[in-house]
Residue frames as qw, qx, qy, qz and C-alpha x, y, z in Angstrom:
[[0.094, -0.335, 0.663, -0.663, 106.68, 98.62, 80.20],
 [0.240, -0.076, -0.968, 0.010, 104.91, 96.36, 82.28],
 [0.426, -0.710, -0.224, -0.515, 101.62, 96.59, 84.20],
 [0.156, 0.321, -0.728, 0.586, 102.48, 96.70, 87.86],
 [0.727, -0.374, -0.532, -0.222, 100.37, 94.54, 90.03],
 [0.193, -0.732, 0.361, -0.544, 100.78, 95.07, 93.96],
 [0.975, -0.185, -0.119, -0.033, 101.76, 91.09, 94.91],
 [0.185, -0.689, 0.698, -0.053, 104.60, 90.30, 96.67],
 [0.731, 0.321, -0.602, -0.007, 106.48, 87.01, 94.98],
 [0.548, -0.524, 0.638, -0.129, 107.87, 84.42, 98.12],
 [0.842, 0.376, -0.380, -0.076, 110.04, 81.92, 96.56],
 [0.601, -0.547, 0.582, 0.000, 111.73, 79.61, 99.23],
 [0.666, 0.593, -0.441, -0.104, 114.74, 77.50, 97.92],
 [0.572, -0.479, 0.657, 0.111, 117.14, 74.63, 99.27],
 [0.506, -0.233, 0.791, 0.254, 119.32, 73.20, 97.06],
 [0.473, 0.717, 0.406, -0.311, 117.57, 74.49, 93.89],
 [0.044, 0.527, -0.540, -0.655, 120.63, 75.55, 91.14],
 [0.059, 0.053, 0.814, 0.576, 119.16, 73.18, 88.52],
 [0.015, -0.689, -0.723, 0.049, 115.35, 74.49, 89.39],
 [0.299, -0.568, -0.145, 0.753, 115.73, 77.84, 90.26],
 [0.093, 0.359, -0.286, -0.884, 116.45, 79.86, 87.18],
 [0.184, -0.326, -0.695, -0.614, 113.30, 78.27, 85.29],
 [0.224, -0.732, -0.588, 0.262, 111.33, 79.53, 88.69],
 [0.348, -0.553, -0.129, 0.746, 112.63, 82.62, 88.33],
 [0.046, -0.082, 0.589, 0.802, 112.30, 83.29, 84.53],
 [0.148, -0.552, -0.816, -0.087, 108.64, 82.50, 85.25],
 [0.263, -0.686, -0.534, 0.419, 108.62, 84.89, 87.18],
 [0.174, -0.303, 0.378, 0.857, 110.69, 87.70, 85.05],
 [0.026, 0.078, 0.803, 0.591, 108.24, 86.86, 82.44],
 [0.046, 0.671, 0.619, -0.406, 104.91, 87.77, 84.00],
 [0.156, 0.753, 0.368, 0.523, 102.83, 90.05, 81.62],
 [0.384, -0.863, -0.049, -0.323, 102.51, 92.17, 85.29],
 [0.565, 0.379, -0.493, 0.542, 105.17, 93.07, 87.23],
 [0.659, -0.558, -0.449, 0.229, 105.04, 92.04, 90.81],
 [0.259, -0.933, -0.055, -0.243, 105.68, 94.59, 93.52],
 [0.065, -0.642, 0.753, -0.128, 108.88, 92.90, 94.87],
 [0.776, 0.369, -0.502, -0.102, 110.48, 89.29, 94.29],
 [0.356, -0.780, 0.376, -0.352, 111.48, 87.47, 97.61],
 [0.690, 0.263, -0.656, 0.159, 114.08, 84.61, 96.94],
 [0.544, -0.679, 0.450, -0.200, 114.77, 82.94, 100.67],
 [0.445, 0.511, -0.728, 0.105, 117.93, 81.17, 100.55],
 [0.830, -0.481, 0.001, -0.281, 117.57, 78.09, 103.03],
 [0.607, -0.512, 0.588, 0.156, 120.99, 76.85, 103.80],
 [0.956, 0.260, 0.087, -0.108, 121.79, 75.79, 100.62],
 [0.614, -0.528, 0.464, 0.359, 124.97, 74.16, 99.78],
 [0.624, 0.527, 0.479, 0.320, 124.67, 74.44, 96.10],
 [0.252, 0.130, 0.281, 0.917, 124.68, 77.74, 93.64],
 [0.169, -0.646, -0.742, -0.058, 121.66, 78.44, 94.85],
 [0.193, -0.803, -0.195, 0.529, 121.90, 81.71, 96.84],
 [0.262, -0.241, 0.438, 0.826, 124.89, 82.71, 94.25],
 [0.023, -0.482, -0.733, -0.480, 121.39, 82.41, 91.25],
 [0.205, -0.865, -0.458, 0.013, 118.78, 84.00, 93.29],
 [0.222, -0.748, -0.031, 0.625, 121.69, 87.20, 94.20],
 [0.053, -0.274, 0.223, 0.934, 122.15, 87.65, 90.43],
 [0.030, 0.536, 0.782, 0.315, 118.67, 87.19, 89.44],
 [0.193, -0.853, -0.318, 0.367, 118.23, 90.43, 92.09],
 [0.270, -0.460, 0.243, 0.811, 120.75, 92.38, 90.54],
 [0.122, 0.339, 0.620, 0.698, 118.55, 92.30, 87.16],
 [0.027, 0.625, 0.574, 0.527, 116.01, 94.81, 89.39],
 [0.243, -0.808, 0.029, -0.535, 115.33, 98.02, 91.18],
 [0.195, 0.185, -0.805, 0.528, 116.84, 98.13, 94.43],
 [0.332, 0.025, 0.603, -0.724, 114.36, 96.77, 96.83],
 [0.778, 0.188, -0.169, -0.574, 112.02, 95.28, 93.98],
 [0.934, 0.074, -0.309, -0.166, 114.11, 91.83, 94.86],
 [0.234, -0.751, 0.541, -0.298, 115.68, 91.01, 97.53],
 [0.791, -0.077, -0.605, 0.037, 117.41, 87.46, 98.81],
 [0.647, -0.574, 0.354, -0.357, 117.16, 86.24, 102.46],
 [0.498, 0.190, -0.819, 0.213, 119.99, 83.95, 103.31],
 [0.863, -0.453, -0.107, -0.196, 118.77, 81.59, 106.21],
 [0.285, 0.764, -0.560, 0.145, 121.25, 80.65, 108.78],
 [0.261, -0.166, 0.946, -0.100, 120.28, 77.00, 109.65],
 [0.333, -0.098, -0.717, -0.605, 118.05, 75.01, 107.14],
 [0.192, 0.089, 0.860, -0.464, 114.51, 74.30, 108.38],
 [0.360, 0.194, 0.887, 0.213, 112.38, 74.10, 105.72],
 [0.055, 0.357, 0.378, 0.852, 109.99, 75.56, 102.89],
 [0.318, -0.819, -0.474, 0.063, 107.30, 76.23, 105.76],
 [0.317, -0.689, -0.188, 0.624, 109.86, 78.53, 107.89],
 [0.196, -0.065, 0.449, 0.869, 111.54, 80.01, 104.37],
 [0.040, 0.495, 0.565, 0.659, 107.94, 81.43, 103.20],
 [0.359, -0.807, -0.358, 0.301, 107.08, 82.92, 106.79],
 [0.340, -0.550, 0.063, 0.760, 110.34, 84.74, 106.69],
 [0.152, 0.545, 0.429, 0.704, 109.31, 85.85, 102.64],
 [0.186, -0.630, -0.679, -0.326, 106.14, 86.81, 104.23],
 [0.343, -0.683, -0.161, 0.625, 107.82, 89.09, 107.21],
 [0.412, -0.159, 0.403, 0.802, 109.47, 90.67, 104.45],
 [0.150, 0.443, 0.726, 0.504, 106.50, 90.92, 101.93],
 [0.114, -0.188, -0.001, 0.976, 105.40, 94.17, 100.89],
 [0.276, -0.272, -0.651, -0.653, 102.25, 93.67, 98.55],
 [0.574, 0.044, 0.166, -0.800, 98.92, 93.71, 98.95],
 [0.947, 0.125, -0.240, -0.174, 98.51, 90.25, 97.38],
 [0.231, -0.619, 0.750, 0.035, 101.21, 87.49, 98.22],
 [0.799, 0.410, -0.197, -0.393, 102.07, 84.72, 96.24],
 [0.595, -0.546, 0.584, 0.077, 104.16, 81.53, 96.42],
 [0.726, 0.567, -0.371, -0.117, 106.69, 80.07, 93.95],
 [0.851, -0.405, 0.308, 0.131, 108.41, 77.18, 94.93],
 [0.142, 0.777, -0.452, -0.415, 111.82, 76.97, 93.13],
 [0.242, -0.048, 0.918, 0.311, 111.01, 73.69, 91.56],
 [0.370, 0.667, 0.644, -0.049, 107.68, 75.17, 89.98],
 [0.136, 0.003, 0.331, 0.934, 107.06, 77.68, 87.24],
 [0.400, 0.638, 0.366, -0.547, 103.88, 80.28, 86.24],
 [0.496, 0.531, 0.481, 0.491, 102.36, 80.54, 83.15],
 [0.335, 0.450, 0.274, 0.781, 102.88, 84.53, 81.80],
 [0.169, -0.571, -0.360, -0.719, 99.87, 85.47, 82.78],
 [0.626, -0.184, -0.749, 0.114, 99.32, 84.48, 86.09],
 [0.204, -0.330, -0.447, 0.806, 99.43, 87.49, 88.37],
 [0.157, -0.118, -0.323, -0.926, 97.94, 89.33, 85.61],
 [0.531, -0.369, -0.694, -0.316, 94.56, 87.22, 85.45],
 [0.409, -0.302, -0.771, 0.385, 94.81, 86.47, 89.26],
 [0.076, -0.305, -0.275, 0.909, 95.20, 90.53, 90.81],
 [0.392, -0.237, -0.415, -0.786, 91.69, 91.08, 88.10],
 [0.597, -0.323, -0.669, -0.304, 90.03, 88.62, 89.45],
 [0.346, -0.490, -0.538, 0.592, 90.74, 89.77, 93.80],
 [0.043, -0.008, -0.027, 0.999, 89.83, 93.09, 92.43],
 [0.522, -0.200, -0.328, -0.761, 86.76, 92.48, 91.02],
 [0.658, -0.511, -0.403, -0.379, 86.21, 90.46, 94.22],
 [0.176, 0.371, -0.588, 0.697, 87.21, 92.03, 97.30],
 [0.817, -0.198, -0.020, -0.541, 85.15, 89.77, 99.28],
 [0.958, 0.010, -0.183, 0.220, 87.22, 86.84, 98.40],
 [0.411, -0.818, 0.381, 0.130, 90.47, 86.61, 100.56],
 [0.473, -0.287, 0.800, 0.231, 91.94, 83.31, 98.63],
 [0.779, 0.503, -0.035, -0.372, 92.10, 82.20, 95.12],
 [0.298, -0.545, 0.711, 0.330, 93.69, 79.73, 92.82],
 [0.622, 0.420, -0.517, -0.411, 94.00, 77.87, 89.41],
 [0.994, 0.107, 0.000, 0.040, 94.46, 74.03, 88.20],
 [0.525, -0.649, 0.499, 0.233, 97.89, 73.08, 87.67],
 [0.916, 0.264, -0.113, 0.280, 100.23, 70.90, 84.67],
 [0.441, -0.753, 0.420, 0.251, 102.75, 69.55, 86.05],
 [0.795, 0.573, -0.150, 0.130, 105.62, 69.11, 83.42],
 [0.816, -0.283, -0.175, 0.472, 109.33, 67.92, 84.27],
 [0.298, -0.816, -0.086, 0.487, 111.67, 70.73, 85.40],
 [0.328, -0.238, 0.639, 0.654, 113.79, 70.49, 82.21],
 [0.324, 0.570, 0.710, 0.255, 110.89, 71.68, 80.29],
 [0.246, 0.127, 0.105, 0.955, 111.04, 74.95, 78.74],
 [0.325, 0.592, 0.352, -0.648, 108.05, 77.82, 79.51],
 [0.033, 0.283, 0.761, 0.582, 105.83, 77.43, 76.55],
 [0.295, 0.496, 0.314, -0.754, 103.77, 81.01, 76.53],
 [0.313, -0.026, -0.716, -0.624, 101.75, 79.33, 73.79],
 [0.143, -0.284, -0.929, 0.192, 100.10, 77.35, 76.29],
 [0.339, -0.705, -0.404, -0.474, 96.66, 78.74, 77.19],
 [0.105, -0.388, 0.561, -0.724, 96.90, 80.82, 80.74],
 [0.126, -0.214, -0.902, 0.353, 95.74, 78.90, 83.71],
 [0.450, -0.606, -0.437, -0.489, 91.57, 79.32, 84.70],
 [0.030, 0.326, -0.549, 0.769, 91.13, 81.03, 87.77],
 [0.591, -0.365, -0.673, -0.255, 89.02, 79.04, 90.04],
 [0.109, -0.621, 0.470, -0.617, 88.29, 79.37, 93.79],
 [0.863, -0.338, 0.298, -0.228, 88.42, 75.58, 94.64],
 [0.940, 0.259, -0.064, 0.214, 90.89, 74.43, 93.40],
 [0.218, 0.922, -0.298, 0.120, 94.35, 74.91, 95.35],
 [0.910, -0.082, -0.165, 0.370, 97.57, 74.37, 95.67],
 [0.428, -0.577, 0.078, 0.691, 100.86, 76.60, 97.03],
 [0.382, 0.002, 0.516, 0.767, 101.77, 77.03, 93.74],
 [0.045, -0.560, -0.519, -0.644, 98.68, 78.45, 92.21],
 [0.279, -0.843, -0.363, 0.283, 97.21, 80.58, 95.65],
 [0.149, 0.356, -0.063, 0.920, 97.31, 84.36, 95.48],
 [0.293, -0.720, -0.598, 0.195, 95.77, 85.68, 99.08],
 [0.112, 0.801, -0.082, 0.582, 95.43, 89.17, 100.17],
 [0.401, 0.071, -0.480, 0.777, 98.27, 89.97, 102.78],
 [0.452, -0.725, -0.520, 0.015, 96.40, 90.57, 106.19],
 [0.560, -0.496, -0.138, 0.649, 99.08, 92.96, 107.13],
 [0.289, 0.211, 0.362, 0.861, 98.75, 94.89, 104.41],
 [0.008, 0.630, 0.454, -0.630, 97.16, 98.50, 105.91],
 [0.259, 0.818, 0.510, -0.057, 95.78, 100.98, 103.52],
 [0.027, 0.939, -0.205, -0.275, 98.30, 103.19, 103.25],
 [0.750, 0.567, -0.323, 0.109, 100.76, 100.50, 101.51],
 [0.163, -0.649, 0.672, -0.316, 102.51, 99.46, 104.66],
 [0.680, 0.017, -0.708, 0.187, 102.93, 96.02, 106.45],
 [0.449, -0.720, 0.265, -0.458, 102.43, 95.95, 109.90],
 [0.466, 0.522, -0.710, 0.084, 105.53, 93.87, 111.05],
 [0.066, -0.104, 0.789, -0.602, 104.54, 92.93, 114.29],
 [0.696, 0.218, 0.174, -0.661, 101.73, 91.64, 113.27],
 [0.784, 0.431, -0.412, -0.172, 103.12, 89.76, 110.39],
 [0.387, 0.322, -0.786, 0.357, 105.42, 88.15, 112.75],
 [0.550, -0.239, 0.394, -0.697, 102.51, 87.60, 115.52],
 [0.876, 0.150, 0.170, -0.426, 100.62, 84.76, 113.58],
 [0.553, -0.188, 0.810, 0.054, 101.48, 81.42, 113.13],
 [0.704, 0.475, -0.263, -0.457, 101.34, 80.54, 109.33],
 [0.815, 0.007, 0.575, 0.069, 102.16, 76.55, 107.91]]
């Protein structure tokens, strides 16, 4: 069994069926198992939504859910609405044309523990074409705290209260990019 790590996944998509399931398998594949897995469907006209609903069916109710959108408007609005949604204590972003290495929540959720001071971290990057297989040979990404990008930030979720709630109205107060 996995460790469980308290990070909510946001993975906005448009038009992603030939990206998608190597984001996702990235994600499946995490030494630590995220807290819940939040696919947002943006309008796509592809297989997209059809991938991301049976990629949920492989876990717990409520440990992945998809959000169909019901007019495209990009990966900015599709990771707010994750983020209404998002349950963790940490929150992460996977685009659905990027992949993590194994470790990647694992390493990350040590390192905001052992500094709960810091609000924002992230790693380097390689970027390799999409049609490249996960290769958990590679060494796991260095965690650094200048160096970021979407892909490699893990922040701690301001809404996230102490008892393991969200405060929705809140999360839906602030203006996020």
């Amino acid at each position: 069994m996995k460790e469980p790590v308290d990070v909510s996944v946001i993975v906005p998509a448009y038009n992603a069926d030939r990206t998608l399931p190597r984001a996702l398998a990235s994600v499946k594949a995490q030494t630590a198992a995220p807290r819940d897995v939040i696919i947002v469907d943006d309008r796509s006209t592809d297989s997209t939504a059809e991938i991301a609903e049976q990629f949920a069916r492989g876990y717990h109710e409520g440990e992945a859910v998809v959000i169909r959108l019901p007019a495209n408007r990009g990966p900015g609005s599709a990771r707010n609405r994750g983020w209404e949604r998002a349950r963790g204590e940490y929150i992460a972003f996977l685009d659905a044309d990027d992949a993590w290495y194994p470790e990647k929540l694992k390493l990350q959720c040590a390192w905001m523990a052992a500094h709960p001071s810091i609000g924002v971290t992230g790693h380097g990057r390689d970027e390799l074409p999409y049609e490249t297989a996960l290769a958990e040979t590679l060494p796991a990404p260095s965690i650094c705290a200048h160096r970021l990008s979407k892909v490699s930030v893990l922040l701690r979720n301001p809404f996230f209260d102490t008892d393991g709630d969200v405060t929705p109205h809140a999360a839906a107060s602030l203006h996020r990019r």
